[in-house]
N, CA, C and O of each residue as an XYZ file, in Angstrom:
552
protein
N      97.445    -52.634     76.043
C      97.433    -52.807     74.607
C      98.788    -52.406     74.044
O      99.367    -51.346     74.282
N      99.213    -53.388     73.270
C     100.921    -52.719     72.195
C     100.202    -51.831     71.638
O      98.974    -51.771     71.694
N     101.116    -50.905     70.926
C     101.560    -49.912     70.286
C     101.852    -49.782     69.391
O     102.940    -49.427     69.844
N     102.019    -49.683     68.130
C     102.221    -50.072     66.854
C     103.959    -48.792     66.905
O     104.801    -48.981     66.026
N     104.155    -47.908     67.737
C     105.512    -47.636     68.113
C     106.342    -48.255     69.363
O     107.264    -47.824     70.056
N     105.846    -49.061     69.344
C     106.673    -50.130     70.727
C     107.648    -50.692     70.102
O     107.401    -51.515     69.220
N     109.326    -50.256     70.536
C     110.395    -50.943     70.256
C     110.474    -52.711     69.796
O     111.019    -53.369     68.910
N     109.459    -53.017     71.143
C     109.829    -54.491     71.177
C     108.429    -55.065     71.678
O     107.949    -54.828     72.787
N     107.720    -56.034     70.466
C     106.430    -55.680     71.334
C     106.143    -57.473     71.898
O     106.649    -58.415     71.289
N     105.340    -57.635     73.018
C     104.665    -58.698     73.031
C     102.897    -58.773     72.999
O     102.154    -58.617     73.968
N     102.460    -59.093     71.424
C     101.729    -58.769     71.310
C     100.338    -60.501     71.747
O     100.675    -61.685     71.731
N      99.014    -59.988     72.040
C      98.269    -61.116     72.341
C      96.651    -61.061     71.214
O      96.125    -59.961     71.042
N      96.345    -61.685     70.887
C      95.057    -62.077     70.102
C      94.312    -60.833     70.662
O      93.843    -59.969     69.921
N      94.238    -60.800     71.921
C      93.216    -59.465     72.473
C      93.649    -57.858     71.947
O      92.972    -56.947     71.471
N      95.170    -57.992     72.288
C      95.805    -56.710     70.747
C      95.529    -56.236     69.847
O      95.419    -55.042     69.566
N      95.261    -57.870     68.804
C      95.231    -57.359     67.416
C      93.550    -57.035     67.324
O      93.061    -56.362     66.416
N      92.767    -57.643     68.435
C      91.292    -57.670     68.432
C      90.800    -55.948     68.878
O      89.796    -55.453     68.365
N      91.546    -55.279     69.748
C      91.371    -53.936     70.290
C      91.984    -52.898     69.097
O      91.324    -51.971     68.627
N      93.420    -53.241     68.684
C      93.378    -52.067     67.707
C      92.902    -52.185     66.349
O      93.191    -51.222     65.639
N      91.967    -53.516     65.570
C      90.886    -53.393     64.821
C      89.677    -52.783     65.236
O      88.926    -52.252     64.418
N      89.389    -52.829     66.690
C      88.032    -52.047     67.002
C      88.762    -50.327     66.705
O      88.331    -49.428     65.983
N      89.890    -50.363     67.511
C      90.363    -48.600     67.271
C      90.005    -48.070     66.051
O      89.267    -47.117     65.804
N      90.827    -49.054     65.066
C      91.086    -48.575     63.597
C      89.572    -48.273     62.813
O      89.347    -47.378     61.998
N      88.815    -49.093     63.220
C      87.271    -49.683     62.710
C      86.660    -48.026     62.835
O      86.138    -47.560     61.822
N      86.755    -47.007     64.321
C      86.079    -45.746     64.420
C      86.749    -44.756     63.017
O      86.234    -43.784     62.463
N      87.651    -45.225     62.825
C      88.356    -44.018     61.795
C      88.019    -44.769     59.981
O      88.214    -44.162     58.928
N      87.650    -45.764     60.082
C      87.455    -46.374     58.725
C      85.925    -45.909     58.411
O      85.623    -45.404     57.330
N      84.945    -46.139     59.510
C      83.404    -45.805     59.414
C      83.279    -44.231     58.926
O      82.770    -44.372     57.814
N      83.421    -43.078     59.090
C      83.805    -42.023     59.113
C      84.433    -41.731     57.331
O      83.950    -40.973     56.490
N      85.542    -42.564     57.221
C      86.217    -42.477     55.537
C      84.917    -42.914     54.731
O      84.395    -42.186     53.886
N      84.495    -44.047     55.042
C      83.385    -44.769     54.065
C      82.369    -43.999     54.280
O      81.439    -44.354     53.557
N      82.139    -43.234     54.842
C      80.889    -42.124     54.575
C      81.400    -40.905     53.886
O      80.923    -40.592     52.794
N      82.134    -40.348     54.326
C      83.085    -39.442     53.377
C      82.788    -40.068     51.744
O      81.703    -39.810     51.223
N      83.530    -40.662     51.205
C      83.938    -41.649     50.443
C      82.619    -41.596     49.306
O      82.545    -41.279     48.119
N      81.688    -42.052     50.272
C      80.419    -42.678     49.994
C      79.351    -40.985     49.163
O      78.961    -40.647     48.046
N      79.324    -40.590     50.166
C      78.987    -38.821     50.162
C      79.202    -37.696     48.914
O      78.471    -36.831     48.431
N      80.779    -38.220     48.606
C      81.094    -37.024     48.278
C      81.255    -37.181     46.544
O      81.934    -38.101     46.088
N      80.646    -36.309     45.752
C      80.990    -36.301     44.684
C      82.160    -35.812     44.053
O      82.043    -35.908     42.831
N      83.448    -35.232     44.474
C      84.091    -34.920     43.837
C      85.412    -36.017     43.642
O      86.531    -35.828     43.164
N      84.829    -37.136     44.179
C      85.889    -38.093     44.095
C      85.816    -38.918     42.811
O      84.809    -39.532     42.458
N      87.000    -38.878     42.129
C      87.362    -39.976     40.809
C      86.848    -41.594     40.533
O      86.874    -42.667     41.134
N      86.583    -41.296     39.814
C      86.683    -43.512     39.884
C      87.194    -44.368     40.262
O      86.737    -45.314     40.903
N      88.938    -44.027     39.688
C      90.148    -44.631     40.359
C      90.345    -44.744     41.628
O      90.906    -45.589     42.326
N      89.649    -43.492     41.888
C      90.082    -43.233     43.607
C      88.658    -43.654     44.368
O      88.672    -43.840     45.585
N      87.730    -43.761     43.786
C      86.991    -44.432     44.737
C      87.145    -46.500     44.689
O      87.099    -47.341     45.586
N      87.325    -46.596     43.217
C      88.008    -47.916     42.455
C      89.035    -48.342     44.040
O      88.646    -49.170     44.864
N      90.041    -47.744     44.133
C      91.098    -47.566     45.372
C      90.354    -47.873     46.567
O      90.411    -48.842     47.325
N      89.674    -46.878     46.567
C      88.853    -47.206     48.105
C      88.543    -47.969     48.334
O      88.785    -48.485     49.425
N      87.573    -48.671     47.118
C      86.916    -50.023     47.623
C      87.923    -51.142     47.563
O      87.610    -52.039     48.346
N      88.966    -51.370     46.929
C      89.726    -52.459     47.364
C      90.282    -52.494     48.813
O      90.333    -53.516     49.497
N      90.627    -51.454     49.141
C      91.215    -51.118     50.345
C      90.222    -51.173     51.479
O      90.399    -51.565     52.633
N      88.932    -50.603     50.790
C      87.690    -50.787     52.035
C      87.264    -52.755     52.340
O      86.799    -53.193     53.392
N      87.544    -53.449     51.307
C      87.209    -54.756     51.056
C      88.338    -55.510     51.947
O      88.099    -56.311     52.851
N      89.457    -55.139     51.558
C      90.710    -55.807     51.997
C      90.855    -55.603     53.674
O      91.079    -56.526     54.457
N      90.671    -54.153     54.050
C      90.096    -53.914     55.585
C      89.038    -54.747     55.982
O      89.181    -55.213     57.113
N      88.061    -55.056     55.406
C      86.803    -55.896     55.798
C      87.241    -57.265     56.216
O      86.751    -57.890     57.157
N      88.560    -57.826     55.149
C      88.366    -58.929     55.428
C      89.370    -59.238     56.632
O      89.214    -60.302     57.232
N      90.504    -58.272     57.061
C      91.427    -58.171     57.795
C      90.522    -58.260     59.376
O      90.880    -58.785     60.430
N      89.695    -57.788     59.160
C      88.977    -57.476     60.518
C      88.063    -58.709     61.020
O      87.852    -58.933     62.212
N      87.634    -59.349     60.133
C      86.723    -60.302     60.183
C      87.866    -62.367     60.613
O      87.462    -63.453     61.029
N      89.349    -61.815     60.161
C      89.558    -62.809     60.563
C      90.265    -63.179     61.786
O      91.046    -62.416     62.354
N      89.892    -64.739     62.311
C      89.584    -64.637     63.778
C      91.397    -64.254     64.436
O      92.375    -64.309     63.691
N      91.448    -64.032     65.341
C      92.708    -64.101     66.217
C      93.303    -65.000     66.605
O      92.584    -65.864     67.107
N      94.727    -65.284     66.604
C      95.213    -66.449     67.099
C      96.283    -65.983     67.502
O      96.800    -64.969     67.032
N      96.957    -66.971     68.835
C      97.744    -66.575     69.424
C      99.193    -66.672     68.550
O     100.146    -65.953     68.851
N      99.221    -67.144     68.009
C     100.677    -68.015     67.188
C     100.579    -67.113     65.863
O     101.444    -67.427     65.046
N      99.943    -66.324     65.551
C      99.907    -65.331     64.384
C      99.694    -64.037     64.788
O      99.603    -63.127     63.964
N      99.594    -63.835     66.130
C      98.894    -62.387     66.918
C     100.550    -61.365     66.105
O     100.494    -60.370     65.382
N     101.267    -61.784     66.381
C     102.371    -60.662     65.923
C     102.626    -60.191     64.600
O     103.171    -59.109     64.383
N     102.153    -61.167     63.497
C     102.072    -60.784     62.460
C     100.846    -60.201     62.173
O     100.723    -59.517     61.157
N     100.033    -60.363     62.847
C      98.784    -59.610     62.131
C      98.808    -58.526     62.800
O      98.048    -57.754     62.216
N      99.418    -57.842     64.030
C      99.353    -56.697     64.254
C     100.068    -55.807     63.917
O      99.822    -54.613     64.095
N     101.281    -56.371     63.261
C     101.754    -55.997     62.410
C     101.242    -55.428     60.995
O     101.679    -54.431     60.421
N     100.053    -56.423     60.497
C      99.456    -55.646     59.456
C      98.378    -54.596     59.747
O      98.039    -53.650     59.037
N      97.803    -55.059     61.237
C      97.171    -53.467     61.668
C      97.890    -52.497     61.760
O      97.308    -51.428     61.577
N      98.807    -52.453     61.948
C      99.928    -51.205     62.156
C      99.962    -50.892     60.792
O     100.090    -49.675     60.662
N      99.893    -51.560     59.576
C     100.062    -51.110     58.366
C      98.912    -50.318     57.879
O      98.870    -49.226     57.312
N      97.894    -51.233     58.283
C      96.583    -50.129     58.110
C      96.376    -49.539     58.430
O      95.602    -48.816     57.803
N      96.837    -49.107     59.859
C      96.649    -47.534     60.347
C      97.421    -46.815     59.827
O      97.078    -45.641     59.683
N      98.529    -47.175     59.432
C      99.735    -45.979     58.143
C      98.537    -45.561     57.204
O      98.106    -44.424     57.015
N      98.077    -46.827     56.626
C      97.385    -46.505     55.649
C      95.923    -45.859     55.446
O      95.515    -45.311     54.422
N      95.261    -46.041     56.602
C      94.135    -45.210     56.688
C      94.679    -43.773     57.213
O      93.821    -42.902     57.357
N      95.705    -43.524     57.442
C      96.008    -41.850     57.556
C      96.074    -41.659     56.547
O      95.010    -41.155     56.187
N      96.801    -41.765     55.690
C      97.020    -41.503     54.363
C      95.626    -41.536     53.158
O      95.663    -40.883     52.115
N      94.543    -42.354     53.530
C      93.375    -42.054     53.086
C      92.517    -40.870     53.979
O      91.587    -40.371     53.345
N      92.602    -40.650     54.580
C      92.311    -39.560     55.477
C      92.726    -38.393     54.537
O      91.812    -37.875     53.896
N      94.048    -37.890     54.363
C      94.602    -37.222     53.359
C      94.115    -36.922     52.716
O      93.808    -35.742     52.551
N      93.838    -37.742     52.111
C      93.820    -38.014     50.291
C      91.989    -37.754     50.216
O      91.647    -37.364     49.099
N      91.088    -37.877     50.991
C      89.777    -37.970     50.751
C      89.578    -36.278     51.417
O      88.700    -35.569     50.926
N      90.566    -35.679     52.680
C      90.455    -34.597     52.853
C      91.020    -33.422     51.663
O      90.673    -32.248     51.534
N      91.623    -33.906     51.182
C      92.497    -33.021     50.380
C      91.139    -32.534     48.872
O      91.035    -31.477     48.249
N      90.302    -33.875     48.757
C      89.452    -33.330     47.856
C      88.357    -32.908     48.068
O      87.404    -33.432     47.492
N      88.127    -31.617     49.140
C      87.391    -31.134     49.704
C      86.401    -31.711     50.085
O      85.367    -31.051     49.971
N      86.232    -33.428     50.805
C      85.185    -34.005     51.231
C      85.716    -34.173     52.757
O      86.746    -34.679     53.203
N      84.438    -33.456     53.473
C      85.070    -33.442     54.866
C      85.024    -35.050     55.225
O      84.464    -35.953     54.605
N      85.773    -35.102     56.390
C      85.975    -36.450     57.193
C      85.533    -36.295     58.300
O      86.025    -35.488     59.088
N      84.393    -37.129     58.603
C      84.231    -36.739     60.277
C      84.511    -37.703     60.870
O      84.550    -38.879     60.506
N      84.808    -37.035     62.228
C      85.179    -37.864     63.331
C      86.844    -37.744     63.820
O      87.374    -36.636     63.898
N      87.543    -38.918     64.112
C      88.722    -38.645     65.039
C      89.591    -38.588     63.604
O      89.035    -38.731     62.515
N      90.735    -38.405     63.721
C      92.094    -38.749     62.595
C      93.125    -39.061     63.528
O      93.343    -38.566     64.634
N      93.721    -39.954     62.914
C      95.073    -40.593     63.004
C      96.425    -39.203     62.785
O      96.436    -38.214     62.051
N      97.299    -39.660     63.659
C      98.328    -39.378     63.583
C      99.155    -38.831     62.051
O      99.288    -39.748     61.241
N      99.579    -37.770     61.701
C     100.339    -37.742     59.885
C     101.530    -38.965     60.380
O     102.262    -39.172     61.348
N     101.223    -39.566     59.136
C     102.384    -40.329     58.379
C     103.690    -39.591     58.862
O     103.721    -38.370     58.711
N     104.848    -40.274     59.472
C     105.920    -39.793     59.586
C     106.740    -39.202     60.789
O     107.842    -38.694     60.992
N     105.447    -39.593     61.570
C     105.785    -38.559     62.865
C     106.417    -39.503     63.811
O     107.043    -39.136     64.805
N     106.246    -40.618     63.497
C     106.922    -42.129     64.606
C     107.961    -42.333     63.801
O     108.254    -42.097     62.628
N     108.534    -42.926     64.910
C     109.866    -43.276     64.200
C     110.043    -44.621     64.075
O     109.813    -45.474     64.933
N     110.577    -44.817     62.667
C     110.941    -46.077     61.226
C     111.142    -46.845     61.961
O     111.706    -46.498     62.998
N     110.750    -48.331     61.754
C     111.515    -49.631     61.915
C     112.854    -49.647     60.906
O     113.014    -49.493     59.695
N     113.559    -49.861     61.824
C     115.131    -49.958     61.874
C     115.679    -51.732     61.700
O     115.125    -52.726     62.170
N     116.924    -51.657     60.873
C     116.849    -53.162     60.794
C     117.504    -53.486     61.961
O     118.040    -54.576     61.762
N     117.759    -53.057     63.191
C     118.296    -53.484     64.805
C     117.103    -53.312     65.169
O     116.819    -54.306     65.839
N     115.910    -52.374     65.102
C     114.446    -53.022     65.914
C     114.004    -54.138     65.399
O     113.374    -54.957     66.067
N     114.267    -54.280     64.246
C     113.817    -55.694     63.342
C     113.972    -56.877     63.980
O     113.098    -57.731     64.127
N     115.593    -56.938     64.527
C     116.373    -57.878     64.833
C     115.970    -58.456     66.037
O     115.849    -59.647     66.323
N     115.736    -57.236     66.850
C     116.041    -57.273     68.364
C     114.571    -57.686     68.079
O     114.267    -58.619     68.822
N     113.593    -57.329     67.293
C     112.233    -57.887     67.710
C     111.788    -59.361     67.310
O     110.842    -59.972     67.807
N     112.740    -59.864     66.212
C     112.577    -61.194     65.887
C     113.381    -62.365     67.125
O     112.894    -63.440     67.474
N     114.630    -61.807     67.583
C     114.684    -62.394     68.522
C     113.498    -62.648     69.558
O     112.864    -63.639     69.922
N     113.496    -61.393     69.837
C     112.480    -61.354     71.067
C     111.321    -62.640     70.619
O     110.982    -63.652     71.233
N     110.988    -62.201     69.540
C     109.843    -63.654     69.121
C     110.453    -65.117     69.438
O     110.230    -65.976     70.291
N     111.192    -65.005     68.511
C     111.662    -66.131     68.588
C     111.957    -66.962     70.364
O     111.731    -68.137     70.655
N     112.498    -65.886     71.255
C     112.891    -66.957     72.281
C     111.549    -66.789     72.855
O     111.406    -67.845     73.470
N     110.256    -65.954     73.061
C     109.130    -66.588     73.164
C     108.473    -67.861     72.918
O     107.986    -68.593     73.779
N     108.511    -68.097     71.417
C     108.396    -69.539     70.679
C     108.855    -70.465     71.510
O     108.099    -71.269     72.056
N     110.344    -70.445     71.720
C     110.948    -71.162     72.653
C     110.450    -71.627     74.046
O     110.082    -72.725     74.461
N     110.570    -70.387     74.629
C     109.565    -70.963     75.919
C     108.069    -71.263     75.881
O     107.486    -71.853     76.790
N     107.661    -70.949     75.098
C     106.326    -71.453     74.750
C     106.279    -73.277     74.646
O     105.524    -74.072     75.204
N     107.748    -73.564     73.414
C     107.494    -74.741     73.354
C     107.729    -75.560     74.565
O     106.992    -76.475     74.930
N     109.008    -75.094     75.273
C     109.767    -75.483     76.099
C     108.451    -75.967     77.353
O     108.455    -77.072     77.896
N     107.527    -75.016     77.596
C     106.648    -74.952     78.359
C     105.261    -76.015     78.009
O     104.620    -76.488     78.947
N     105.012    -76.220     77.026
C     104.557    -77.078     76.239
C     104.705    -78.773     76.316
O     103.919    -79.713     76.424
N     106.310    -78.591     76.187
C     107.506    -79.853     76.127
C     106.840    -80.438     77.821
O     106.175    -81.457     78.008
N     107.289    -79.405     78.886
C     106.860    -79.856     80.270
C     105.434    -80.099     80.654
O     105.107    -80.897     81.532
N     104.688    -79.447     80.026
C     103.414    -80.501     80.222
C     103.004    -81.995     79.617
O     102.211    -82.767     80.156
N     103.526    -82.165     78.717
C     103.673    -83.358     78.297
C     104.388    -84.782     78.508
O     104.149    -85.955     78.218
N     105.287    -84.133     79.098
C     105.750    -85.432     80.070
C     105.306    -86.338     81.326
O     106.030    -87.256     81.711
């Protein structure tokens, strides 16, 4: 499975399908929290549920190989972001059960040379993909 700190990743449909199941144990856990606890705001539960909705629908759509890198890319965003609800739902004395994510900050930044070096990397994939493509068709 990639890594959402992997320099350079080659990521596959089965990727983005395994670290939505990962992410999925730490979201079940918030939404009971969430759900539970009275000392949470409107806004902030208002928050939750877009974010709980917007996760729902992230998870539910199917995998494809030709989009696998961008969407694990946005799992990687949601796991930033479900730490940070982790936080934020612990901080108002509603416990969280179960596992937690990593604090925010502790991996290190995409850099605009990992950027680079990783769009290449895509890109001459594409390439041999097509290239490979090109030779069956003849």
């Amino acid at each position: 499975m990639s890594s959402c700190d992997a320099w350079i990743q080659f990521v596959t449909p089965g990727d983005v399908k395994a670290l939505k199941t990962r992410l999925q144990a730490y979201v079940v856990p918030l939404e009971a929290a969430v759900a539970q606890c009275p000392k949470i705001d409107q806004p902030t539960r208002d928050a939750w549920d877009a974010f709980s909705k917007a996760w729902r629908d992230y998870r539910a759509t199917e995998e494809h190989f030709l989009t696998a890198g961008s969407e694990f890319t946005t799992g990687c965003e949601y796991e930033h972001a479900i730490t940070g609800w982790q936080q934020t739902i612990a901080g108002l004395a509603c416990g969280v059960a179960g596992p937690h994510l990593d604090t925010p900050g502790t991996r290190t930044e995409d850099t605009s040379t990992k950027r680079t070096v990783r769009t290449v990397a895509i890109a001459a994939g594409v390439v041999a993909v097509a290239l490979a493509l090109r030779g069956f068709t003849r």
